[in-house]
C-alpha positions as CSV (number, residue, x, y, z in Angstrom):
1,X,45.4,171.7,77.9
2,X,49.2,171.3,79.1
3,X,49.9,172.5,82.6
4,X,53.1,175.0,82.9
5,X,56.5,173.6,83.6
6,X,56.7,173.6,87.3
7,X,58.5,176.3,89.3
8,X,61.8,174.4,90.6
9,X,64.7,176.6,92.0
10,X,68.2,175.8,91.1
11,X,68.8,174.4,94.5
12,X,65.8,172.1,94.3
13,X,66.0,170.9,90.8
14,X,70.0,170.0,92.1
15,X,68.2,167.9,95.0
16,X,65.7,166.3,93.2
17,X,68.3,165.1,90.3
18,X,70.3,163.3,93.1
19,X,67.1,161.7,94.6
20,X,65.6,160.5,91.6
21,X,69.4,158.9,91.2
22,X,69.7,157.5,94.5
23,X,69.6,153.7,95.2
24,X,69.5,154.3,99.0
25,X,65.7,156.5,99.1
26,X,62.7,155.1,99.3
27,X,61.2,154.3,95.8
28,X,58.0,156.9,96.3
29,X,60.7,159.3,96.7
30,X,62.7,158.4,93.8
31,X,59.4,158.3,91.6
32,X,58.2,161.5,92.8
33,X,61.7,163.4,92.2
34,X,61.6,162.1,88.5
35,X,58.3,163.1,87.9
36,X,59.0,166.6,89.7
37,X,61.8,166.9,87.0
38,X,59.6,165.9,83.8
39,X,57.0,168.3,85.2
40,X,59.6,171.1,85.9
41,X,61.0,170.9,82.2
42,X,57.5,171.0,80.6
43,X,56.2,167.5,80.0
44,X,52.4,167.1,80.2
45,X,51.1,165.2,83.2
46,X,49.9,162.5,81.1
47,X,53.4,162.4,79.4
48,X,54.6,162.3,83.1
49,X,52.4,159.8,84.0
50,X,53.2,157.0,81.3
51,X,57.2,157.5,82.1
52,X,57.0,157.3,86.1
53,X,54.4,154.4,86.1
54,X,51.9,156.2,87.6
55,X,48.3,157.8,86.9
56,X,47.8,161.2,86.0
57,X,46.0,162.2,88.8
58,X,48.8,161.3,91.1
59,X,51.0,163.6,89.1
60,X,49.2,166.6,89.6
61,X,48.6,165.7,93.1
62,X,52.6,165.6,93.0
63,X,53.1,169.0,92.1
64,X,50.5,170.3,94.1
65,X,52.2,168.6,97.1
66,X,55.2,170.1,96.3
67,X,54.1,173.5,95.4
68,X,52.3,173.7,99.2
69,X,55.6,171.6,101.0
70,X,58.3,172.2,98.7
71,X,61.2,169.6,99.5
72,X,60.2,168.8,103.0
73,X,56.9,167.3,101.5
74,X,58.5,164.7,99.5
75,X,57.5,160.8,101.1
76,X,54.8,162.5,103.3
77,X,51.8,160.0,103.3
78,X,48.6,162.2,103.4
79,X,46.3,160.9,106.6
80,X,44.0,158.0,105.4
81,X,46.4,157.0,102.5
82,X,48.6,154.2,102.3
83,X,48.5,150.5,102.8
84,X,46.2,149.8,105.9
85,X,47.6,147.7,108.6
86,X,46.0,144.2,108.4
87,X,47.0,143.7,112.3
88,X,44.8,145.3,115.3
89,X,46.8,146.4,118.3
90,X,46.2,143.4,120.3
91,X,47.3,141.1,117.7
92,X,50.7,142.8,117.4
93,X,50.6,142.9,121.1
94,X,50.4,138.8,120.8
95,X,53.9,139.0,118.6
96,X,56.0,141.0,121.2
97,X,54.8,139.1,123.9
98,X,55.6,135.6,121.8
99,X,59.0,137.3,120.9
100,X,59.8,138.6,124.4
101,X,58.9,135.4,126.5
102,X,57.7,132.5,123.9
103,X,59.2,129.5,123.4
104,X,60.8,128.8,120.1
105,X,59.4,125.5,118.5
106,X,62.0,122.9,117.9
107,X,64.3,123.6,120.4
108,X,65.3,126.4,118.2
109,X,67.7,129.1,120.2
110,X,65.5,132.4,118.8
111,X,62.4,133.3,116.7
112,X,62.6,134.1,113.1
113,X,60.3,136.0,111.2
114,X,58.8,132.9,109.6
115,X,58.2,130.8,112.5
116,X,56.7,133.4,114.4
117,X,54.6,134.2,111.3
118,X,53.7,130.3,111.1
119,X,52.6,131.2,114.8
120,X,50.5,133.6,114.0
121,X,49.2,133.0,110.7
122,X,50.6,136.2,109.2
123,X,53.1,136.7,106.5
124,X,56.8,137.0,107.6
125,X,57.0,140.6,107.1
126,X,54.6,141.5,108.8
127,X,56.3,140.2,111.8
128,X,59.2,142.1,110.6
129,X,57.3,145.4,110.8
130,X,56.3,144.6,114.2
131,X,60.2,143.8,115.4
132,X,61.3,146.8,113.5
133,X,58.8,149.6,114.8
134,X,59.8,148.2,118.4
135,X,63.8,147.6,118.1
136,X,63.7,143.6,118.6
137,X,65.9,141.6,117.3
138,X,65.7,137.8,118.8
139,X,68.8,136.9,116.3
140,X,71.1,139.4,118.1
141,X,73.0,138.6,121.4
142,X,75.1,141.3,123.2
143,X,77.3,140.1,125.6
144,X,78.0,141.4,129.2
145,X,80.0,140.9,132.7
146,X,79.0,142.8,136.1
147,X,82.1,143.3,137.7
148,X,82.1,141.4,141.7
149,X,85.1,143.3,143.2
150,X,84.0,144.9,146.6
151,X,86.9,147.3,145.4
152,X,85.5,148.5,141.9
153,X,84.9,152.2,142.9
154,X,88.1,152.8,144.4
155,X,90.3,150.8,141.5
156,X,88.2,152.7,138.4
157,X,88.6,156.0,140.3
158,X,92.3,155.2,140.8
159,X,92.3,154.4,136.8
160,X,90.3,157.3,135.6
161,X,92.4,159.3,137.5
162,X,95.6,158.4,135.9
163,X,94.4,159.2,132.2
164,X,92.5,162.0,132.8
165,X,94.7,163.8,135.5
166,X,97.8,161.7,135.2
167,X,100.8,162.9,137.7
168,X,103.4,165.8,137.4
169,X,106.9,163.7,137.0
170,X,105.6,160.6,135.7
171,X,104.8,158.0,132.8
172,X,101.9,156.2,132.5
173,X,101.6,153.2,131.0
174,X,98.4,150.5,129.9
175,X,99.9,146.9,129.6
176,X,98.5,143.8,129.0
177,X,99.0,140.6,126.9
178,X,97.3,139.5,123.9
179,X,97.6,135.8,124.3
180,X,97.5,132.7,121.8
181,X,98.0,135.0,118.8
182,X,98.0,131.9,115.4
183,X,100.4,131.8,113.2
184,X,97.1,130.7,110.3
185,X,98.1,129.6,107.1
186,X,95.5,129.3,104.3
187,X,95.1,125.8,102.7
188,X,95.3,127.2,98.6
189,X,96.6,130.5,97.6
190,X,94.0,133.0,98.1
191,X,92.9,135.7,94.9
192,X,93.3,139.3,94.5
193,X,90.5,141.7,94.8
194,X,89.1,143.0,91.4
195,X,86.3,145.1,90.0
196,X,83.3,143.7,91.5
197,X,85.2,140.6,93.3
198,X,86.6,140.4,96.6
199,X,89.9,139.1,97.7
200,X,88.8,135.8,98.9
201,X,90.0,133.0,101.4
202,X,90.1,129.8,101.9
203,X,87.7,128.4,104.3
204,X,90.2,126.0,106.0
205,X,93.5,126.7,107.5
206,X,96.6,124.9,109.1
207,X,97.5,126.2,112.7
208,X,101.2,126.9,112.9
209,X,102.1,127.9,116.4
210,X,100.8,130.9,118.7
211,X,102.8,133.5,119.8
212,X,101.6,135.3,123.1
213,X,102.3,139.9,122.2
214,X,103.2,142.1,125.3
215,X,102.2,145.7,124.8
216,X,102.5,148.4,127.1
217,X,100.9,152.1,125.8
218,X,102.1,155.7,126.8
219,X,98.9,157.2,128.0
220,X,100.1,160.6,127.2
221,X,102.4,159.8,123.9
222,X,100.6,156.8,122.2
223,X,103.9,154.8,121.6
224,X,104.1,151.2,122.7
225,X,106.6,149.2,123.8
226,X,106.1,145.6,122.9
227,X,107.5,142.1,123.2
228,X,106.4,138.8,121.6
229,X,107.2,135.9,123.9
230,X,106.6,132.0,123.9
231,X,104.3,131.8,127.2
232,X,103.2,134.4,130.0
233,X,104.3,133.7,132.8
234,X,105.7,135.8,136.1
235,X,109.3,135.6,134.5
236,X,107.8,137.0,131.1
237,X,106.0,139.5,133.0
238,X,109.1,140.6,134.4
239,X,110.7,140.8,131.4
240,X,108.6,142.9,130.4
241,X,108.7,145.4,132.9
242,X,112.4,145.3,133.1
243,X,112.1,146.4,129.3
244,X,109.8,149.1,130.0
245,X,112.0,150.2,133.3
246,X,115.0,150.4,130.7
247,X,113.1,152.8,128.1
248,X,112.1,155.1,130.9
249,X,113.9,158.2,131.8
250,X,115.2,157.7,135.3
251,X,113.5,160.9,137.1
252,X,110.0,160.2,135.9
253,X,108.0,157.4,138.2
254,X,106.4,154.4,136.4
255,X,103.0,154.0,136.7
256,X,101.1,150.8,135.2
257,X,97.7,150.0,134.7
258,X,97.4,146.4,134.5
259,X,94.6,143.7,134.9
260,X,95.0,140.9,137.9
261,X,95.7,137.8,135.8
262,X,97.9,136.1,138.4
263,X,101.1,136.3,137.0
264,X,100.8,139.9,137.2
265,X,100.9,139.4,141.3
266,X,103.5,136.4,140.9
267,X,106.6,136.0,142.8
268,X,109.2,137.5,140.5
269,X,107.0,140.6,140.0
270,X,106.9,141.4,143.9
271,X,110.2,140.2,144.6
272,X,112.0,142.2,141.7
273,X,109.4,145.5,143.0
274,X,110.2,145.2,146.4
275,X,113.5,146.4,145.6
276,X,114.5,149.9,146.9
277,X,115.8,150.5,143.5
278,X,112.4,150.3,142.1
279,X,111.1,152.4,144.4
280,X,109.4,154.8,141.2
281,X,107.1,152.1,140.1
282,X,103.7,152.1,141.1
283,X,101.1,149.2,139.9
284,X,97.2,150.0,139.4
285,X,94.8,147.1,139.0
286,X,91.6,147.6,136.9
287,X,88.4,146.1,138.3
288,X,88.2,142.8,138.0
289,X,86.1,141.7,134.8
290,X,86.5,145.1,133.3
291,X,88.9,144.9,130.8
292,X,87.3,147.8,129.0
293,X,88.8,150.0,131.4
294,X,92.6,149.4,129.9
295,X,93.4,151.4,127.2
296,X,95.7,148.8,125.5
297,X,93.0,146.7,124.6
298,X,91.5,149.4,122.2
299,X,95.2,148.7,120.8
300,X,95.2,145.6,121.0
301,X,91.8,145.2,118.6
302,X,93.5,148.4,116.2
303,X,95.9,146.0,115.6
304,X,94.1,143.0,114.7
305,X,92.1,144.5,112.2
306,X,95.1,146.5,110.9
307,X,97.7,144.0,110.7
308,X,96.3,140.0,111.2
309,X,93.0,140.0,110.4
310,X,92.2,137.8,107.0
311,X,96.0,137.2,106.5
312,X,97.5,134.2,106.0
313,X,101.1,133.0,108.2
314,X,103.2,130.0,107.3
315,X,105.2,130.2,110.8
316,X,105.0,132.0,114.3
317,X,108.1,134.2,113.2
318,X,106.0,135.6,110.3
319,X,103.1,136.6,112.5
320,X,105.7,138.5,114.9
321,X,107.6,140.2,111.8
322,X,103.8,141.5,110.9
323,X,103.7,142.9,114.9
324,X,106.5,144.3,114.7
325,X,106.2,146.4,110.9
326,X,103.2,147.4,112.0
327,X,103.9,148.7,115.7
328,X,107.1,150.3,114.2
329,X,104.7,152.1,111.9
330,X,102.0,152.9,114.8
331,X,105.5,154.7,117.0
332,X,106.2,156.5,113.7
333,X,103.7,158.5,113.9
334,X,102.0,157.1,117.1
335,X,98.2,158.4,118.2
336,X,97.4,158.9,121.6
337,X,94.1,157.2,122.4
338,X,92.1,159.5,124.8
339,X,90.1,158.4,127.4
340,X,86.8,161.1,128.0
341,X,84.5,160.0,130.7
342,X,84.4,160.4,134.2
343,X,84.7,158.0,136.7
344,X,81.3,158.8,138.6
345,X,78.9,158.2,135.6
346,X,80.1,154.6,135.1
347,X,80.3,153.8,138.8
348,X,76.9,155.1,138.9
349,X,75.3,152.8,136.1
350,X,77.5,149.9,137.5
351,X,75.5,150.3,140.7
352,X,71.7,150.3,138.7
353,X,73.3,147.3,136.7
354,X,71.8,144.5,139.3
355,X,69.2,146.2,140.1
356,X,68.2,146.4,136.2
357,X,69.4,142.6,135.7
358,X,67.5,141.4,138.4
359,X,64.1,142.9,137.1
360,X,65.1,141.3,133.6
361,X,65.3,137.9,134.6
362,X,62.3,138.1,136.8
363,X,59.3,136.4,134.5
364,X,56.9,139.4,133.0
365,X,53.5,139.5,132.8
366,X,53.5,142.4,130.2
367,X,55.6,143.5,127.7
């Protein structure tokens, strides 16, 4: 006897053709969609069967299944089925612990998967399992900086302030230098992208100068005023400001968020600032080592990827034509990048952050 065509609604059947399609799913969820489909347009279970690669008795527990759980039921594993775990608790228990605290053999800087699995006598993805279900990832290193200034709470609130209440009357501004910008020349020509090829590279490169990019960003407009300059020093800085004092209407006050690299403090700067005349400008210093707290730098990487990145420069004066296309295209049309948390949140984590690093690096008994 032939069991009846499935009952599949018209939304179903649409989700099950694009999951027995998909390369992305989990194969027992491809299978199962293709064999809901054969079952739902008539074909016998043995038919079914043959044509998914599986036995006929796993088709009609199929459509069972997915009579009881519709959609929702597809990849369930039924309790007592699938592939049994050949590791006990206390075995994968061993692996963290290795992973967490073990040293690697051979000097090596991290664990793979196969030398802890030569460790352990397992097979290498077992070990993966175990990393996987528990989020490790010895190949991975994130890197941080605690911030040491006594001032941080006061600098960061004075910061935050300014982009999320800035002043009646006033333009704010985040500057900064991106330094040591290469003028990179590839060593061949480099090939166009095509169907199923990417635009490629040359692995080598000739070095053709550096050219140091002054950026300062409206807070509240998104345009940037920019200079590329030889070297960075107190005159450059001033420069600089000079430029942004000139494109700034004379009744609003200046106010900059800047980092303290020294030549931001340097002679010239205070000299030229101490002047009556510049009585509207007003200087904010992030924290020191927080970098992330200027808003230019979110520029700063916008434009590397938009404009350097994996291009190739036969001189210093092409890399600054390529700054300077692409900021007159970014004022064009400029974006205001918004800054949304408050100041007390992130004071308060920086205050658990020792606290937290100290317990890391203190040796564990336990994972």
């Amino acid at each position: 006897m032939i069991a009846p065509p499935l009952a599949v609604s018209g939304e179903d059947r649409a989700e099950l053709e694009r999951l027995s399609r998909s390369v992305s799913e989990p194969v027992r969820v491809v299978r199962q969609a293709r064999a809901l489909l054969l079952a739902a347009d008539g074909a016998a279970n043995e038919e079914t069967a043959r044509r998914v690669g599986v036995a006929p008795n796993t088709v009609r527990a199929w459509r069972r299944g997915f009579a009881a759980g519709g959609l929702g039921w597809l990849g369930t594993v039924a309790p007592g089925r699938g592939p049994r775990r050949s590791l006990n608790a206390a075995e994968e228990a061993e692996i963290v612990s290795d992973t967490l605290f073990g040293e690697p053999p051979a000097g090596a800087v991290c664990w793979s998967t196969r030398s802890m699995a030569a460790r352990h006598g397992v097979g290498k993805d077992i070990v993966a399992r175990v990393w996987r279900e528990r989020g490790l990832r010895p190949w991975r290193a994130d890197v941080f900086k605690l911030s040491a200034d006594p001032d941080f709470e006061a600098k960061l609130n004075d910061v935050v302030g300014l982009y999320l209440k800035p002043p009646e009357g006033a333009a704010v501004f985040s500057f900064d230098e991106k330094t040591q910008i290469q003028a990179i020349d590839r060593t061949q020509p480099s090939l166009p992208m095509r169907p199923g090829r990417n635009r490629t590279l040359t692995h080598d490169y000739r070095r053709n100068g550096t050219t140091d990019l002054f950026a300062a960003l409206n807070v509240a407009t998104g345009e940037v005023l920019h200079q590329t300059r030889r070297r960075h020093t107190g005159n450059d800085v001033l420069a600089f400001f000079k430029q942004i004092d000139r494109h700034t209407p004379r009744h609003l006050h200046v106010h900059v968020i800047l980092d303290n690299v020294s030549a931001h403090k340097s002679e010239p700067v205070r000299e030229w600032l101490s002047d009556p005349r510049r009585e509207r400008w007003h200087l904010h210093f992030t924290p020191t080592s927080a970098s992330w707290a200027n808003l230019v730098e979110c520029w700063f990487s916008i434009l590397a990827r938009k404009a350097l990145k994996g291009r190739a420069f036969s001189s210093v004066a092409e890399v600054q034509h390529a700054i300077e296309h692409w900021t007159a295209h970014w004022n064009h049309d400029p974006q205001p990048l918004r800054w949304t948390k408050q100041a007390q949140p992130v004071i308060d984590k920086v205050k658990r952050a020792p606290a937290a690093l100290d317990r890391a690096t203190k040796p564990a008994t336990h994972h």
